[in-house]
C-alpha positions in Angstrom: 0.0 0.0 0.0 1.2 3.2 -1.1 0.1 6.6 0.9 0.6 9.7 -1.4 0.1 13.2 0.3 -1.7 15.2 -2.2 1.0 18.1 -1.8 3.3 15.8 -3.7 0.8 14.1 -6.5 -2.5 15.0 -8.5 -4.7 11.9 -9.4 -4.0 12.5 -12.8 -0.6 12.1 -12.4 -1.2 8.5 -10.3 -3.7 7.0 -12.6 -0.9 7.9 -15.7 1.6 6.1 -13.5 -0.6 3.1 -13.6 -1.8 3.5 -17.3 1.8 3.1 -18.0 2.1 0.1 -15.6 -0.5 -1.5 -17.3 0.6 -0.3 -20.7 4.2 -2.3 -19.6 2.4 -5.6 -18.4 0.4 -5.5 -21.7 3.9 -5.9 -23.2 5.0 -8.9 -21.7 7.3 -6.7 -19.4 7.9 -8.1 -15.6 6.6 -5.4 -13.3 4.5 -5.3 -10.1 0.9 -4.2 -11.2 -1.4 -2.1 -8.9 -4.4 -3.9 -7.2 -7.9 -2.0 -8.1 -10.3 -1.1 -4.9 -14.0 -2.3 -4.2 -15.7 0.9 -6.0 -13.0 -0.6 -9.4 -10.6 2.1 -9.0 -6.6 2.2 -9.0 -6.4 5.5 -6.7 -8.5 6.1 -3.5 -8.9 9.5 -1.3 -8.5 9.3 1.8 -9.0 12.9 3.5 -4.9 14.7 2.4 -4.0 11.5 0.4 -4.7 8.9 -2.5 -4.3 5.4 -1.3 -2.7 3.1 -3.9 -2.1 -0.7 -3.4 0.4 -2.9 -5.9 0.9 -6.7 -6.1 3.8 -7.5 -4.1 6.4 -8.7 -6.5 7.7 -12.1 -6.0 11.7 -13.1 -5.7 13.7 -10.5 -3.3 16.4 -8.2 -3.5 19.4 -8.9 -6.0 22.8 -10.2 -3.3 25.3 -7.9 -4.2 28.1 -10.3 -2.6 26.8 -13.4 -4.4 28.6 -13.7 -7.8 26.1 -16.7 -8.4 23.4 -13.8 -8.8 25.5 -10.4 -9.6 27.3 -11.0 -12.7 27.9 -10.2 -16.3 24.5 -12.5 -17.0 22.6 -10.7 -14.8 23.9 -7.3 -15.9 22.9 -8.0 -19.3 19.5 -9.1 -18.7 19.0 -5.9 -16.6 19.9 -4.1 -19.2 17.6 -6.0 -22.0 14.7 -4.7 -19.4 15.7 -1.4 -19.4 15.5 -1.3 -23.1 12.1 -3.1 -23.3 10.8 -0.2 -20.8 12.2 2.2 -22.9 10.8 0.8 -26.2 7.3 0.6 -24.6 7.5 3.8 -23.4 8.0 5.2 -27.2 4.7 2.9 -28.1 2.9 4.5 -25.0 3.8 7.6 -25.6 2.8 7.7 -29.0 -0.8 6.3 -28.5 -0.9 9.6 -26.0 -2.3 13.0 -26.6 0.8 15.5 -26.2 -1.8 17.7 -24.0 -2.4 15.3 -21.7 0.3 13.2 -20.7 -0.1 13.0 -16.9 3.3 12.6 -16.1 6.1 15.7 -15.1 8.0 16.4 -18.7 11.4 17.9 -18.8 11.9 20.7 -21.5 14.6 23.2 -21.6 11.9 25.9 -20.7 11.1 23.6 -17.6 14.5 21.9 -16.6 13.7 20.3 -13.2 13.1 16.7 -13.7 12.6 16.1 -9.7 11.0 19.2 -7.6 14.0 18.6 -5.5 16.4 20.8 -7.7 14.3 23.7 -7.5 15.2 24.6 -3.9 19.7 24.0 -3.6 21.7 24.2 -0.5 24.1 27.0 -1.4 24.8 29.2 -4.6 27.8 27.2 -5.4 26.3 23.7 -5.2 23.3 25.9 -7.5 25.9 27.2 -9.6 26.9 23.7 -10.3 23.7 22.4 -11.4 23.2 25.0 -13.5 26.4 24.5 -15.8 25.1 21.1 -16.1 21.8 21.3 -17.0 22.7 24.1 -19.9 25.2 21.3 -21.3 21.7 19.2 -21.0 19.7 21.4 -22.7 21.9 20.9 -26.0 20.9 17.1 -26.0 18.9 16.0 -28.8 14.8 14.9 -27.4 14.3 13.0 -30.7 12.5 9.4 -29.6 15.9 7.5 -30.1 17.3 9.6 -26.5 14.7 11.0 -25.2 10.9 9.7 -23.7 9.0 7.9 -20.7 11.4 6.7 -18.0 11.0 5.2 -14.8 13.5 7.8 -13.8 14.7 5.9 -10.5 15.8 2.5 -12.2 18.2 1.1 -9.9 18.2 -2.4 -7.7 16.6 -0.7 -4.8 13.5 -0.8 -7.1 13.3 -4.7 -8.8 13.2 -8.0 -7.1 15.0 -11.2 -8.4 12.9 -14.3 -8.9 15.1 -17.1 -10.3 15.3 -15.8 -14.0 13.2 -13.2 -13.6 13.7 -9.2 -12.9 10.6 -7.3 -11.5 10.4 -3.8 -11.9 8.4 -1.6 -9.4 7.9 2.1 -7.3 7.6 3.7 -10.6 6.6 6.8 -8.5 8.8 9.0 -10.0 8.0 7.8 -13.6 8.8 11.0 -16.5 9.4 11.9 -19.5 13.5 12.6 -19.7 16.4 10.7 -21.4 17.3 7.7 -21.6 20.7 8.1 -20.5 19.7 8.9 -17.2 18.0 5.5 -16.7 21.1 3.8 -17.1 23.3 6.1 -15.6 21.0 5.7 -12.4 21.4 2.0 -13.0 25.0 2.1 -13.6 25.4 4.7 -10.2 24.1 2.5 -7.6 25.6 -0.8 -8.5 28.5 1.0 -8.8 28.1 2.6 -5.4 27.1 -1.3 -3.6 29.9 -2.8 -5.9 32.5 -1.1 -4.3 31.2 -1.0 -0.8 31.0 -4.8 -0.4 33.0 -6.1 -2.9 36.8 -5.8 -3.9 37.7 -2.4 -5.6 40.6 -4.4 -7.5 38.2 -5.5 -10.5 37.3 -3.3 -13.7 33.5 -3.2 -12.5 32.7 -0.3 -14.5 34.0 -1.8 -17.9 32.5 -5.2 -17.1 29.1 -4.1 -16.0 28.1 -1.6 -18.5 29.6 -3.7 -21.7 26.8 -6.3 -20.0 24.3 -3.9 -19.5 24.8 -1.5 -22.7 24.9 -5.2 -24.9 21.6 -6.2 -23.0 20.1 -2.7 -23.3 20.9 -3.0 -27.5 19.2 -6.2 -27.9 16.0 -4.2 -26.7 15.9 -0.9 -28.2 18.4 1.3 -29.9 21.8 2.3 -28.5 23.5 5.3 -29.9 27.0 6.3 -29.1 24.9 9.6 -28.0 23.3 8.0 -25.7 26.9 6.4 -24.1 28.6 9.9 -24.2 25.4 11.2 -22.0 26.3 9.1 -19.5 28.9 11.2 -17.5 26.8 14.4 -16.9 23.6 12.0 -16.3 26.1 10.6 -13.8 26.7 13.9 -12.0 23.3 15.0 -12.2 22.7 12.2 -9.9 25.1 12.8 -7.9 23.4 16.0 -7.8 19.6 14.7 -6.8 21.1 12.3 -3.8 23.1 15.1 -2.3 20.4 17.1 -2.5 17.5 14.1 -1.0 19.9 12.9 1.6 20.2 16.7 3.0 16.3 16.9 3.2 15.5 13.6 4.4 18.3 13.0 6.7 18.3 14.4 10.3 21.4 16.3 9.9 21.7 17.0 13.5 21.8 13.4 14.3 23.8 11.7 11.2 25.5 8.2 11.4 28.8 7.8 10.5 27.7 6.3 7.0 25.8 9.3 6.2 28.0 12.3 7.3 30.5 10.5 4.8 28.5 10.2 2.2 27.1 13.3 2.2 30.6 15.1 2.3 31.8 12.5 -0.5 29.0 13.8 -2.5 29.8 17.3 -1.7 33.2 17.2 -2.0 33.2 15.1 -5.3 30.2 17.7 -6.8 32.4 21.3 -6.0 35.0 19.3 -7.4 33.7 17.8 -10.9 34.7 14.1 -10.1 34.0 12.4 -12.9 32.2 9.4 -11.2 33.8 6.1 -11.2 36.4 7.6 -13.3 34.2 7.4 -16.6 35.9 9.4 -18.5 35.7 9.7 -22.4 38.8 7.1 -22.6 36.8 4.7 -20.7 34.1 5.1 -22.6 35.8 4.6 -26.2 36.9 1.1 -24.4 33.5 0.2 -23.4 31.6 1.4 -26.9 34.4 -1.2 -28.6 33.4 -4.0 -27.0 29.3 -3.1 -27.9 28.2 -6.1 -29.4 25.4 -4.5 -31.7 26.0 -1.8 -34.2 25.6 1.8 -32.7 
């Protein structure tokens, strides 16, 4: 059961979110659907909220630590589902009225894809942000980059069952690029990767090769799309620094979290290039694409 403050979501915007669910299942995609009340509807009020209940997805969480589950296998078939969402999403969105698509829509006249990046913690951090999302703004939006996205697509969000990957919390669900899907992906199994496993290995080679190859059997990959990833990396980077500040009690942090909020700072004033994926890296990775780009 999911409790949404109506501060935070319209009905419209839920009952898009589970059109596209739907729209997703429809296609033979694995994703948890959402569970209709007595009176045959998907959202409920309830007083200052909308009540929504999904089918709890079977399997569990993806074991970082257990090579039997996390490898190059499973990294290409995560990525084959990313491209499968993607490709849907260009079906969906094309069966949809421009006007009326539900669902928050980044444009360069509207660059905020969370409402989290309209309010930053200093003028620097700001500053940052900005410089980024002008480099942004010269992306191409053509359907090959840029469309529906479950815009928070990382293991946090799926659970494993034997061969199967299932997709949920598609709360965030808009229409941005692609690149930022698998950056997001690509960002947090980096981030577990290297907090629980040996830092010796060439993790970011092997897992986006897997994932990129997976991702291509699905929909189309562009060496676009792969030079994107960097500065959909940092804006990232961005969005957690700026979540953990607001959702963390910073008066009471843990050890865990006062370092990774002043990694995250540090690395932002700094322009880390994340994982060290720099345009070298990249070239190395693109070569070793099985399908055409």
């Amino acid at each position: 059961m999911r409790v949404t403050s109506k501060d935070k979501r319209t009905a419209q915007m839920l009952n898009e979110e589970i059109s596209w669910i739907q729209f997703l299942k429809k296609s033979g995609i694995t994703v948890s659907i959402a569970v209709s009340s007595k009176n045959n509807q998907f959202v409920e009020e309830l007083h200052d909220f909308y009540v929504t209940v999904f089918k709890k997805a079977p399997g569990g969480p993806v074991l970082v630590q257990n090579r039997d589950q996390w490898n190059p296998h499973f990294f290409q078939r995560w990525g084959k589902l990313l491209g499968e969402v993607h490709k849907a999403g260009k079906r969906y969105s094309a069966e949809k009225d421009i006007t009326g698509r539900g669902r928050p829509h980044w444009s360069s006249d509207h660059p905020h894809n969370h409402d989290l990046f309209k309010i930053l913690p200093s003028e620097f951090i700001r500053e940052k942000y900005v410089k980024l999302i002008e480099r942004i703004k010269g992306f191409s939006m053509g359907d090959q980059y840029f469309g529906l996205i479950h815009n928070d697509f990382h293991q946090g969000n799926f659970f494993v069952d034997k061969d199967e990957i299932i997709l949920f919390d598609f709360d965030d669900c808009a229409y941005f690029y692609f690149a930022y899907d698998i950056s997001t992906a690509f960002y947090h199994a980096y981030w577990q990767h290297t907090s629980f496993n040996s830092t010796e290995d060439d993790f970011a080679v092997e897992f986006l090769t897997h994932f990129l190859n997976g991702y291509a059997e699905s929909n189309v990959l562009t060496n676009e799309i792969i030079n994107q990833l960097p500065d959909f990396l940092k804006l990232r980077e961005l969005f957690l620094y700026v979540l953990f500040l607001k959702v963390w009690n910073i008066d009471k942090l843990q050890d865990w979290q006062e370092h990774t909020i002043n990694n995250l700072k540090t690395n932002i004033e700094n322009n880390k290039i994340y994982a060290d994926l720099d345009m070298d890296l990249l070239t190395k990775i693109k070569n070793n694409i099985q399908k055409p780009l």
